[in-house]
Short mmCIF file of the C-alpha atoms (twelve columns), coordinates in Angstrom:
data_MODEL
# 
_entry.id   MODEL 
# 
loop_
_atom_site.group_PDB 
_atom_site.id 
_atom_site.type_symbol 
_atom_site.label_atom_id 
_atom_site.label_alt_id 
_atom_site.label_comp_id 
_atom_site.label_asym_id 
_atom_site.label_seq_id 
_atom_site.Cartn_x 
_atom_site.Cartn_y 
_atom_site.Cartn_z 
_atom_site.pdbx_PDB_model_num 
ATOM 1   C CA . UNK A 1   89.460  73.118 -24.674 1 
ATOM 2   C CA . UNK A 2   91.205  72.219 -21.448 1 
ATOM 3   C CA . UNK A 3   93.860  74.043 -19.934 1 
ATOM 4   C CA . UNK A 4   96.365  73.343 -16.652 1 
ATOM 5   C CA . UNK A 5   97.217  76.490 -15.133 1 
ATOM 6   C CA . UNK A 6   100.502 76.376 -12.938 1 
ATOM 7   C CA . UNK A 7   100.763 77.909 -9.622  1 
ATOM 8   C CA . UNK A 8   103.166 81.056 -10.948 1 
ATOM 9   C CA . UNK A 9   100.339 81.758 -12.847 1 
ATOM 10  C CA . UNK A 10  97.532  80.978 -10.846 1 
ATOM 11  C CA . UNK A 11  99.140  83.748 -8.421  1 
ATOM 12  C CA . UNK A 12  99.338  86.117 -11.057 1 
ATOM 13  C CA . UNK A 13  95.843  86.383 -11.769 1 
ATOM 14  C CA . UNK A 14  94.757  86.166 -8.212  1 
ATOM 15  C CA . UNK A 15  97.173  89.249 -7.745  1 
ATOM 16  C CA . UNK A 16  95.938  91.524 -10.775 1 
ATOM 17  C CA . UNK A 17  99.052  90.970 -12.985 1 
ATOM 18  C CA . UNK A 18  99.063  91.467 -16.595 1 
ATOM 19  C CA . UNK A 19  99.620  88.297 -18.702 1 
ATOM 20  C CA . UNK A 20  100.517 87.888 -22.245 1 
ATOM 21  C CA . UNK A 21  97.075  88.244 -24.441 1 
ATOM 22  C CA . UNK A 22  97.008  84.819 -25.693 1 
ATOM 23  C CA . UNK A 23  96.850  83.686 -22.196 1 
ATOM 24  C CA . UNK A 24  94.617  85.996 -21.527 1 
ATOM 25  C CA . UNK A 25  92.649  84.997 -24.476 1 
ATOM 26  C CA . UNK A 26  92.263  81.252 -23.027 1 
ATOM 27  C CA . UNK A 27  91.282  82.711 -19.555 1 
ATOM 28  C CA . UNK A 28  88.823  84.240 -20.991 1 
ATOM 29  C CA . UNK A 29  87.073  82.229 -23.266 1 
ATOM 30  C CA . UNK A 30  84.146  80.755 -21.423 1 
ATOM 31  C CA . UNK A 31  84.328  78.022 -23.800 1 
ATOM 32  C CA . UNK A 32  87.606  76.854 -22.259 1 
ATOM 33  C CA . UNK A 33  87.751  74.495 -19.434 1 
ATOM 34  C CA . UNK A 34  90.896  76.443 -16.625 1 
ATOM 35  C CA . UNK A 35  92.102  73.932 -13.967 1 
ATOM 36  C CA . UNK A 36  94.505  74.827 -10.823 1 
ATOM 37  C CA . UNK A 37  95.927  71.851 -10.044 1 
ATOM 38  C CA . UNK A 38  95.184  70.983 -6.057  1 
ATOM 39  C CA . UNK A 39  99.182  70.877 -5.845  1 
ATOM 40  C CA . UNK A 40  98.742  74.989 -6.950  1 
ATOM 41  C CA . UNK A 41  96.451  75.418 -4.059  1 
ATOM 42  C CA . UNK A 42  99.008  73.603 -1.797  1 
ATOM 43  C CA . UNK A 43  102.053 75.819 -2.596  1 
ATOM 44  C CA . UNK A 44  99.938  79.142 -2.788  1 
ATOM 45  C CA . UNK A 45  98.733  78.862 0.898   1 
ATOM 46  C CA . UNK A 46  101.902 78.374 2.241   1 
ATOM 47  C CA . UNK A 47  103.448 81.074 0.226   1 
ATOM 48  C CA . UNK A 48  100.866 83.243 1.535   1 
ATOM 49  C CA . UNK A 49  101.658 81.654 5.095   1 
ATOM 50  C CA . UNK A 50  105.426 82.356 4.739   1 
ATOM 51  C CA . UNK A 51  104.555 86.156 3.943   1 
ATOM 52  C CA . UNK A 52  106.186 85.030 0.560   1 
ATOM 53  C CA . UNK A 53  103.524 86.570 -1.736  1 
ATOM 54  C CA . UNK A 54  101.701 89.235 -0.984  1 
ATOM 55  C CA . UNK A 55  97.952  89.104 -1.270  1 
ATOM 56  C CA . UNK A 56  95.842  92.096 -1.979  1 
ATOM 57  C CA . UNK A 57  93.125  89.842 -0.701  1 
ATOM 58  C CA . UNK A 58  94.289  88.429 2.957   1 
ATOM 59  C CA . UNK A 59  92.362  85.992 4.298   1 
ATOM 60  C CA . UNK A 60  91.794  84.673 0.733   1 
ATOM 61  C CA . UNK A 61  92.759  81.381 1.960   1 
ATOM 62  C CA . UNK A 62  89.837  79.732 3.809   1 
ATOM 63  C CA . UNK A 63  87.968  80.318 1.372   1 
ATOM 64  C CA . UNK A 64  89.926  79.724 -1.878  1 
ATOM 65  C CA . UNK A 65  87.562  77.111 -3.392  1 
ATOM 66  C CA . UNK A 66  85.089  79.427 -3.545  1 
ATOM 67  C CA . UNK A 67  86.902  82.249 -5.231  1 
ATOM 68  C CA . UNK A 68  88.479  80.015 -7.812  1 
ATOM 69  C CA . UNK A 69  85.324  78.219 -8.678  1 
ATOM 70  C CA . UNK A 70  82.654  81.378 -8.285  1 
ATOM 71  C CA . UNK A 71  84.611  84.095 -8.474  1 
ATOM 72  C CA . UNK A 72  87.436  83.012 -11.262 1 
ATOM 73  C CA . UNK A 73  85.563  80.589 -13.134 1 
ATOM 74  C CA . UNK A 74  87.874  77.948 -12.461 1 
ATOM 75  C CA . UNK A 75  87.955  74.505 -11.518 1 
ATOM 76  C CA . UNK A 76  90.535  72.328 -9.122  1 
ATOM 77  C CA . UNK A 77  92.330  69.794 -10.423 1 
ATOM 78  C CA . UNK A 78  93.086  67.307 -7.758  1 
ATOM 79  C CA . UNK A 79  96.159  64.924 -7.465  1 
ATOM 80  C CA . UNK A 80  95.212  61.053 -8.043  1 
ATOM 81  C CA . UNK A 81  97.327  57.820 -8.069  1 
ATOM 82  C CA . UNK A 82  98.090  57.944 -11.694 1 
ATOM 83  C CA . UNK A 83  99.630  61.331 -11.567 1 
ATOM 84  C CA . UNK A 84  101.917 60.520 -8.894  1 
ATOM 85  C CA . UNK A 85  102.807 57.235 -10.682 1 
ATOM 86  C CA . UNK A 86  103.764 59.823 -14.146 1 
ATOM 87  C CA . UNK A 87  105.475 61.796 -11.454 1 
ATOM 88  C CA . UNK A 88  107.839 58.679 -10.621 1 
ATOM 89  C CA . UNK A 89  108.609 57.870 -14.502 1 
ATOM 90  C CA . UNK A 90  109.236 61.893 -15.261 1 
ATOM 91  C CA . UNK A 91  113.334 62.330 -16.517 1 
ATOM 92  C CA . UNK A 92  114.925 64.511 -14.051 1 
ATOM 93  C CA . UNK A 93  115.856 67.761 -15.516 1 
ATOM 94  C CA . UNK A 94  118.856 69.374 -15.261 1 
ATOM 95  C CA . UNK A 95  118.577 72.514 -12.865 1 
ATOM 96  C CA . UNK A 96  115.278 71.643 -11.881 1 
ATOM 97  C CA . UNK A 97  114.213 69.186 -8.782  1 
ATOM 98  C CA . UNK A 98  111.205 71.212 -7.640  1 
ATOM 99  C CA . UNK A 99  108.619 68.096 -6.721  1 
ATOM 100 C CA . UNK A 100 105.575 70.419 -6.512  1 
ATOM 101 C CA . UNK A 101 106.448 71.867 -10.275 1 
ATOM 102 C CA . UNK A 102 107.146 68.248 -11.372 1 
ATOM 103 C CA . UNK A 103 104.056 66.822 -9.929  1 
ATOM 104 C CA . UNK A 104 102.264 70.219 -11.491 1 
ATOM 105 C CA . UNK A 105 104.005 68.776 -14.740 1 
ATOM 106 C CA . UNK A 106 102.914 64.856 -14.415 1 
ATOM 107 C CA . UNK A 107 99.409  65.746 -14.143 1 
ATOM 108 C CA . UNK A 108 99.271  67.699 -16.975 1 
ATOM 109 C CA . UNK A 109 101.042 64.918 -19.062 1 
ATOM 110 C CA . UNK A 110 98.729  62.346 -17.375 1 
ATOM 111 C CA . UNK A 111 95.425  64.252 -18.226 1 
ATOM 112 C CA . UNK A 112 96.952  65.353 -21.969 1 
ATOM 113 C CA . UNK A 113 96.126  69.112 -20.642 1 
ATOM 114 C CA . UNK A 114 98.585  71.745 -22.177 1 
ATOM 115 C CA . UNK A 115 99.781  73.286 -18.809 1 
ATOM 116 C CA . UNK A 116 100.545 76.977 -18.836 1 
ATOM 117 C CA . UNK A 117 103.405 78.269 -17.112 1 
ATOM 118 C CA . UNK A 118 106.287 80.972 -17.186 1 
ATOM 119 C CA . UNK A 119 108.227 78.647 -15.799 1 
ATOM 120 C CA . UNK A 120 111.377 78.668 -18.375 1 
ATOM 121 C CA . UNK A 121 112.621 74.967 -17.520 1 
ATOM 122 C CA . UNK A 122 109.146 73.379 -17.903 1 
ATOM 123 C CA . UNK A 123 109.706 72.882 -21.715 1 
ATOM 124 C CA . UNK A 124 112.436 70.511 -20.968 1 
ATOM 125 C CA . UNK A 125 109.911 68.348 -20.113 1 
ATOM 126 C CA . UNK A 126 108.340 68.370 -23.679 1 
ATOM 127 C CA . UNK A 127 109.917 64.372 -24.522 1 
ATOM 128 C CA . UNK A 128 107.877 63.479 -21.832 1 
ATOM 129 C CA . UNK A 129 104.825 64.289 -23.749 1 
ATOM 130 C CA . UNK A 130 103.377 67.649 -22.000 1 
ATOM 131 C CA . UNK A 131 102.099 69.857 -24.330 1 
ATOM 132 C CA . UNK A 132 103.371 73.946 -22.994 1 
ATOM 133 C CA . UNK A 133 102.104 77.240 -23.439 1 
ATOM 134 C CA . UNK A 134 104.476 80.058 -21.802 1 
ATOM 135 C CA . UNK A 135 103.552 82.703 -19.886 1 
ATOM 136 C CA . UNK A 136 106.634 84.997 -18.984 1 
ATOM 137 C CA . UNK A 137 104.878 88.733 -18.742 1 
ATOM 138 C CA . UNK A 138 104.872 89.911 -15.426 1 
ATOM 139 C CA . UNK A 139 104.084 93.289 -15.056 1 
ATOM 140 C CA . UNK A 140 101.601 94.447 -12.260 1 
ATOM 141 C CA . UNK A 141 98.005  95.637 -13.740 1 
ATOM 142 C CA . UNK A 142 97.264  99.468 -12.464 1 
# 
């Protein structure tokens, strides 16, 4: 199966947190397809930039696309036309305007990936058709 992975926790995993164990299950399974969405990649760097997050791997940038595809297993997920036209038609959300999460959200809709997220206002967004799987353990592996 194929599975969106948002940025919150794309970052987790690069940064050794625990998730819940059916996530982890999914990651996992080499039988699963795990995409970070291109938008991910976009917000992570400049987090990283910002001295927002803080990497136990610095330098990690230049050379994400290697360590997400060799090194995580993973595979990016890059923005096209029709995502950005879902992204126009989405319903705005009450309490939520964040374009990068919203794009994050048309793409899974567009591609009919479940996305997977601990983001707690992304199931608002289930009449627009995206299939969610939450994510909302965040304690730091040791």
């Amino acid at each position: 199966m194929r599975y969106l992975i948002d940025t919150n926790v794309f970052i987790r995993v690069i940064e050794d947190y625990d998730v819940l164990e059916n996530t982890k299950k999914i990651l996992e399974n080499y039988e699963n397809i795990i995409y970070v969405s291109s938008e991910s990649l976009k917000e992570f760097v400049h987090l990283a930039q910002t001295g927002k997050i803080s990497l136990n791997k610095r330098g990690l940038a230049p050379k994400l696309f290697d360590f997400i595809e060799n090194e995580l297993g993973f595979k990016v997920k890059f923005i096209k036309q029709e995502h950005i036209q879902t992204f126009s038609k989405l319903d705005t959300v009450e309490g939520h305007n964040d374009p990068s999460d919203r794009l994050i959200i048309a793409q899974a809709i567009t591609e009919k990936i479940p996305l997977i997220s601990g983001d707690k206002k992304f199931p608002k967004y289930k009449k627009n058709g995206i299939r969610f799987y939450s994510q909302l353990q965040i304690t730091k592996n040791r």
